[in-house]
N, C-alpha and C positions, 0 to 999 in steps of 0.2 A: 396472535402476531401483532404487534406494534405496527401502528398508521403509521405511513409516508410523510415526511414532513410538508408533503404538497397535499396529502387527504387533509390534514388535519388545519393546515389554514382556507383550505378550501370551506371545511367544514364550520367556522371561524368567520369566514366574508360571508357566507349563506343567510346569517343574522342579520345582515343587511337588506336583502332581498321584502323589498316591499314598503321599506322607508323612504319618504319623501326629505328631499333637502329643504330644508326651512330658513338656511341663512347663509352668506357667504361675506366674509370677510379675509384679512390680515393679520393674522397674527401679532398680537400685542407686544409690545418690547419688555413688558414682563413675563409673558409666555415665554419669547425668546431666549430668555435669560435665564429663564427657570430649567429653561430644557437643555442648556449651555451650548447656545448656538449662536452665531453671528447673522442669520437670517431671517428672516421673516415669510414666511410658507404662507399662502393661500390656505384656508380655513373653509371647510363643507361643514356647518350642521345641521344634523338631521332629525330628522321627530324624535326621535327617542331620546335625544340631547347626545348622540355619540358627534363626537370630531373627528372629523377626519382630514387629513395633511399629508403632504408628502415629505421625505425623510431619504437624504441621499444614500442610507446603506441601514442596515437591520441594525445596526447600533447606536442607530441617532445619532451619526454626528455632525450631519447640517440637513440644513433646510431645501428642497428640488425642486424641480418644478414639475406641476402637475400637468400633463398633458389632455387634450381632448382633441380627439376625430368626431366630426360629426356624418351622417350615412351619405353623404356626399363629394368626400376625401378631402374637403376644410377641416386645418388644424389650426388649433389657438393652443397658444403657453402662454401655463398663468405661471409666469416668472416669480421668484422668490425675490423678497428684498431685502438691501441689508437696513440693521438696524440703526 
């Protein structure tokens, strides 16, 4: 029987588990442009050299913003900017 399309990205983000973020920046205006996007996304990378960004819908077509709660119900957005 064929995985869930929620198994199988769960299965997907699990690879993450245990990586540490090693850098945070902005997305570059040739990142942006490569990805053909008018934004510029907040940029996670992580030991393994994977990026991670947020993405206003599964087809890439802008840049979101990535959200954080921290265990005390403070939120920060890291805003996307344009290029």
């Amino acid at each position: 029987m064929p995985r869930s399309p929620e198994q199988r990205i769960l299965n997907a983000a699990r690879k993450l588990i245990g990586l540490q973020i090693t850098g945070v920046r902005y997305m570059t205006q040739q990142e942006s442009t490569e990805l053909c996007i008018c934004n510029r996304a907040l940029i996670l990378s992580l030991s393994d050299g994977t990026l991670l960004y947020p993405m206003a819908d599964d087809e890439g077509n802008e840049a979101g913003v990535l959200m954080a709660r921290a265990t005390d119900g403070q939120e920060t957005h890291f805003s996307s900017l344009q290029r």
